[in-house]
C-alpha positions in Angstrom: -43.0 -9.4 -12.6 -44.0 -11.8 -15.1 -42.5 -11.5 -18.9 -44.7 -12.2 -21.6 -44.3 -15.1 -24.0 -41.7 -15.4 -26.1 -40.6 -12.1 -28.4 -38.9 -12.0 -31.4 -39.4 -10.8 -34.6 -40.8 -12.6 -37.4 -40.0 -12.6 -41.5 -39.7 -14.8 -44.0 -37.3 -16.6 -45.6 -36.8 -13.8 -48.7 -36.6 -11.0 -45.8 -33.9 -12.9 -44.0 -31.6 -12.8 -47.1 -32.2 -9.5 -47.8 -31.4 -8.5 -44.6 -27.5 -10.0 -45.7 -24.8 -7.5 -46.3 -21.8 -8.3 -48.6 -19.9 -11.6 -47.1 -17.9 -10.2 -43.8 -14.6 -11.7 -43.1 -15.9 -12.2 -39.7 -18.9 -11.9 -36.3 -18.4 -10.2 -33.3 -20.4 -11.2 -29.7 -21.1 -9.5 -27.0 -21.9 -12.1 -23.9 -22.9 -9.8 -20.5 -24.5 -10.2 -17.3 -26.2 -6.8 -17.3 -27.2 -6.9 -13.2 -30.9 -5.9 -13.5 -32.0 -6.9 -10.1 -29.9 -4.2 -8.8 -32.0 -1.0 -9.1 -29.1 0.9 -8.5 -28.9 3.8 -11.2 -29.9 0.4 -13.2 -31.5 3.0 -16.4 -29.0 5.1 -16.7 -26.4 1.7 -16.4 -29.0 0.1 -19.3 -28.7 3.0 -21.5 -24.8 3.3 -21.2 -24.6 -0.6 -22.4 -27.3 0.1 -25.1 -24.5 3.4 -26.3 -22.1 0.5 -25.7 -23.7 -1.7 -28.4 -24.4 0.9 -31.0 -20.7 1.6 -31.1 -19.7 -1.5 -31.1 -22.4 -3.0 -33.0 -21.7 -6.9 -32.4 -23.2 -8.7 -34.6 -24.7 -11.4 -32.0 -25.7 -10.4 -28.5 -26.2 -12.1 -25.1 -28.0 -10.6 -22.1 -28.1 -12.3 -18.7 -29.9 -10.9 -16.0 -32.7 -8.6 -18.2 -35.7 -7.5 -16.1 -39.0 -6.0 -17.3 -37.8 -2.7 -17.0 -34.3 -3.0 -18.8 -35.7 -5.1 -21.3 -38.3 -2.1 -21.6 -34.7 -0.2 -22.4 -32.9 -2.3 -24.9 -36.2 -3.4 -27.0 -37.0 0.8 -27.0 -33.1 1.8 -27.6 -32.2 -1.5 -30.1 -35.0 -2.7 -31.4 -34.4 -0.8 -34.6 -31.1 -2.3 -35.2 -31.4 -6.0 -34.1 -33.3 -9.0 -33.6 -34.4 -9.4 -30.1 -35.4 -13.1 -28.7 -36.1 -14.0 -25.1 -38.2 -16.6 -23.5 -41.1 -14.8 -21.6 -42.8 -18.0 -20.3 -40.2 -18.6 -17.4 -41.3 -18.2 -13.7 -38.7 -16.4 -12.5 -38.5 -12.2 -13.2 -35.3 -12.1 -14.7 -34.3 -14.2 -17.7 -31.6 -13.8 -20.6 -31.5 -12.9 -24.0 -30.2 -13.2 -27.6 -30.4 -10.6 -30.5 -29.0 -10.5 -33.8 -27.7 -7.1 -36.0 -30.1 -6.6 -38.7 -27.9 -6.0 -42.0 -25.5 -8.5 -40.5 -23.6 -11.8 -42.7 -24.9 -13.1 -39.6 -28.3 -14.4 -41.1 -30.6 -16.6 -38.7 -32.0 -19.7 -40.6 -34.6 -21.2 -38.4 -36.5 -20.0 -35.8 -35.2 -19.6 -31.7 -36.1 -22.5 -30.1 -36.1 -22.9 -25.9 -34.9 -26.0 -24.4 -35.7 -25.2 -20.4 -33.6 -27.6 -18.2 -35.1 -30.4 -16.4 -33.6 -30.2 -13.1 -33.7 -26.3 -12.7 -35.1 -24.7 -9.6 -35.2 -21.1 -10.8 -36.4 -21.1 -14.4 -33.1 -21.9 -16.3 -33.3 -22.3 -20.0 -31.3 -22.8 -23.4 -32.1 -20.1 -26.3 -30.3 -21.3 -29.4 -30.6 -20.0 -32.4 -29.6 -21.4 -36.0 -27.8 -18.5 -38.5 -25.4 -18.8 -42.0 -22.3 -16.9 -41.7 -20.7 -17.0 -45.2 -22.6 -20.5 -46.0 -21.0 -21.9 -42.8 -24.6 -22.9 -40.5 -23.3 -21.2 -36.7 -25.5 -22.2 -33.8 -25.7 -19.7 -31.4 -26.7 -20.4 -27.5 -26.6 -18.8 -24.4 -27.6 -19.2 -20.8 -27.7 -18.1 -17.4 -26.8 -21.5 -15.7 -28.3 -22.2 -12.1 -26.4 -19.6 -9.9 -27.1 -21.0 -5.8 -23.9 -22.7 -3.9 -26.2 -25.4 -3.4 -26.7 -25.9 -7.3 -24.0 -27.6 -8.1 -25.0 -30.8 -9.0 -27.7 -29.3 -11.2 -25.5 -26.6 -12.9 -23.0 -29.4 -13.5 -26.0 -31.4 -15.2 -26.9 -28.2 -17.0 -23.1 -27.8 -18.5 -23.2 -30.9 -19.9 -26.5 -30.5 -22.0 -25.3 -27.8 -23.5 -22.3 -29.5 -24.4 -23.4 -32.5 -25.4 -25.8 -30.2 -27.9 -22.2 -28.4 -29.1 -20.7 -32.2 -29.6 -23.8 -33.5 -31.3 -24.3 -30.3 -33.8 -20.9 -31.0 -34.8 -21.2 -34.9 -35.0 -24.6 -35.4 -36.8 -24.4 -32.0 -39.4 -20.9 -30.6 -38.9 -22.5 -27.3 -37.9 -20.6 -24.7 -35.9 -22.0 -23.5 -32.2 -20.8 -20.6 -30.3 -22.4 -20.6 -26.5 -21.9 -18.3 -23.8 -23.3 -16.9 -21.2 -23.1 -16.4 -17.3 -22.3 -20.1 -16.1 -21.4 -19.4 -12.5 -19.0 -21.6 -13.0 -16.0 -22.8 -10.3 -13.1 -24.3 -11.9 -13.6 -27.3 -10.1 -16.7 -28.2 -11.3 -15.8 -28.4 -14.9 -13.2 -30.7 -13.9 -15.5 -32.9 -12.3 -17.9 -33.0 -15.7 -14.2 -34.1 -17.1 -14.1 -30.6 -18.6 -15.6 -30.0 -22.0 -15.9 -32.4 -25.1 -13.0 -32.8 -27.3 -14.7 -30.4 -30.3 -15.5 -28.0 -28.0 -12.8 -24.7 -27.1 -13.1 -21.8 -24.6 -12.6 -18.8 -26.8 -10.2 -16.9 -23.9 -7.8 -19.7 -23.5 -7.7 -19.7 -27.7 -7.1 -16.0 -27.3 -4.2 -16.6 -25.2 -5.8 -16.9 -21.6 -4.8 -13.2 -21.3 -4.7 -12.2 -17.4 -5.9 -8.8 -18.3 -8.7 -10.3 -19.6 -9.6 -13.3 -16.8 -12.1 -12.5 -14.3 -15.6 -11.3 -15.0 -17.4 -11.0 -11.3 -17.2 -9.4 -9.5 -16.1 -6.0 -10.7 -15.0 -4.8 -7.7 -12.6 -7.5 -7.0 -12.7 -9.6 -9.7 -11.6 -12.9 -8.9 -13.8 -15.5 -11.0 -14.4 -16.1 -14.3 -18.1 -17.6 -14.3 -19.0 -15.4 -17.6 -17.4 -18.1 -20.7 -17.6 -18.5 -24.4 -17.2 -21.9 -25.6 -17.4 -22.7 -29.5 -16.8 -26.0 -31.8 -14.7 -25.1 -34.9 -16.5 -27.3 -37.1 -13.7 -29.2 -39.6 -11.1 -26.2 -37.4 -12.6 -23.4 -39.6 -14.1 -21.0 -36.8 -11.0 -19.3 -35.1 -11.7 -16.5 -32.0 -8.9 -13.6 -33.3 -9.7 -11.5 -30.4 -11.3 -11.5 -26.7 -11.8 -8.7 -24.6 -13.6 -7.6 -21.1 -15.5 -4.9 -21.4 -17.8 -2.6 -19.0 -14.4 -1.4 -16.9 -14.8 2.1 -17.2 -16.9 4.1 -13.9 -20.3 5.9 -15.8 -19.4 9.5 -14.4 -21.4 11.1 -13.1 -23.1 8.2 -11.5 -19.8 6.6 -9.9 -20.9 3.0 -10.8 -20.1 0.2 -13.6 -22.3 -0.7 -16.1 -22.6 -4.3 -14.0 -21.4 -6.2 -11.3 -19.8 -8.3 -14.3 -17.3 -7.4 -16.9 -19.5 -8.1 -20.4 -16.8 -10.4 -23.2 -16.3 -9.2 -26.4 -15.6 -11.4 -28.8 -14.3 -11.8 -32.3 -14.4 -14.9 -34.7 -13.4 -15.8 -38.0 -13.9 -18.6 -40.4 -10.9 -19.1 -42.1 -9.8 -21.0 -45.5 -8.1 -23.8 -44.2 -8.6 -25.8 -41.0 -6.9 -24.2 -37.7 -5.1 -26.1 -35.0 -6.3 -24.5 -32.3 
């Protein structure tokens, strides 16, 4: 199945600030590999992560692995409540996502934009996003990085993009970015990139590198962490307060996880003064 073009909802300037509720202390985001291409149950697994999200109600949102019919789902189920962007001109029939909570201090700026990777074999792509959180400008960006053993070289090459658009962000406008997304990433192959830039943190390890809270995929025997979130604090402002893996409880009476991936909740903050972290 083929996606259409591009969706997101458009406004003007005025409606954007009136969307703003009172300054918030601080954003949550939800980052998850929602495992569309399994038809498994894979509506009623959509609608328990759309109940997921209401609860919750992140204010920023990353979906990998959306289809035609969960993205059917979450446009019907969220719509109302947030801003949904994807990039429908890929070739491949599953592709990722970024919304945005209406009525959130989260406050997009400028319009998405899609940067799709030179190298990629199978449709990969940067969605990023420009907001105002509390007058600080946040970046947001997510991906669903090549995902074949035989990618390495080109997911490597992919990494470092986004990266180097963190490190630049920071060095040219002292803006903030927050990126996540399913990297299917090994250990060794960020050392071999010589790991991330200096102004760029992985929120988990900030958090503590909680074991608890380590391996995303898969969620039977979850032994990799290949789902990140990587920020740059911008002057140290932007601190993660709290990181957590979600999606672990069975959906009765279906006897199946939400996904084959644990989906990471996170919490930031921009604080007062600069943060050693």
């Amino acid at each position: 199945l083929r996606p259409p073009p591009i969706l997101h909802t458009r406004y003007s300037m005025g409606q954007k600030q009136s969307m703003q509720e009172s300054e918030s202390k601080g954003f949550s985001l939800l980052c998850w590999n929602i495992f569309g291409l399994d038809s498994t149950y894979v509506a009623e697994r959509t609608h328990a992560i759309c109940e997921f999200v209401h609860d919750k109600k992140p204010d920023v949102v990353f979906f990998q692995e959306v289809v035609r019919s969960t993205w059917d789902i979450l446009a019907g189920e969220l719509g109302k409540d947030y801003l949904m962007y994807r990039n429908g001109s890929v070739k491949s029939h599953y592709y990722h996502n970024l919304m945005v909570r209406k009525g959130s201090s989260v406050v997009p700026v400028e319009d998405i934009t899609v940067e799709p990777f030179t190298g990629t074999g199978q449709g990969r792509h940067l969605l990023r996003i420009k907001t105002a959180f509390n007058g600080t400008r946040v970046n947001f960006m997510t991906s669903h990085l090549e995902s074949l053993p035989t990618d390495r070289d080109e997911r490597k090459a992919q990494l470092k993009r986004c990266f180097a658009i963190m490190r630049d962000l920071d060095k040219t406008s002292s803006e903030t970015s927050v990126f996540g997304g399913d990297l299917n990433l090994a250990e060794s192959e960020l050392a071999e990139i010589g790991g991330p830039p200096r102004i760029v943190r992985d929120a988990w390890e900030v958090c503590g590198s909680d074991a608890n809270n380590e391996f995303t995929w898969h969620t039977s025997h979850p032994t990799k962490r290949i789902d990140r979130v990587y920020y740059s604090p911008s002057n140290g402002r932007l601190q993660p307060v709290s990181f957590e893996l979600v999606g672990k409880d069975v959906l009765a009476p279906y006897g199946v996880l939400p996904s084959d991936h644990f989906g990471a909740l996170v919490t930031f903050e921009i604080k007062r003064e600069p943060v050693n972290n």
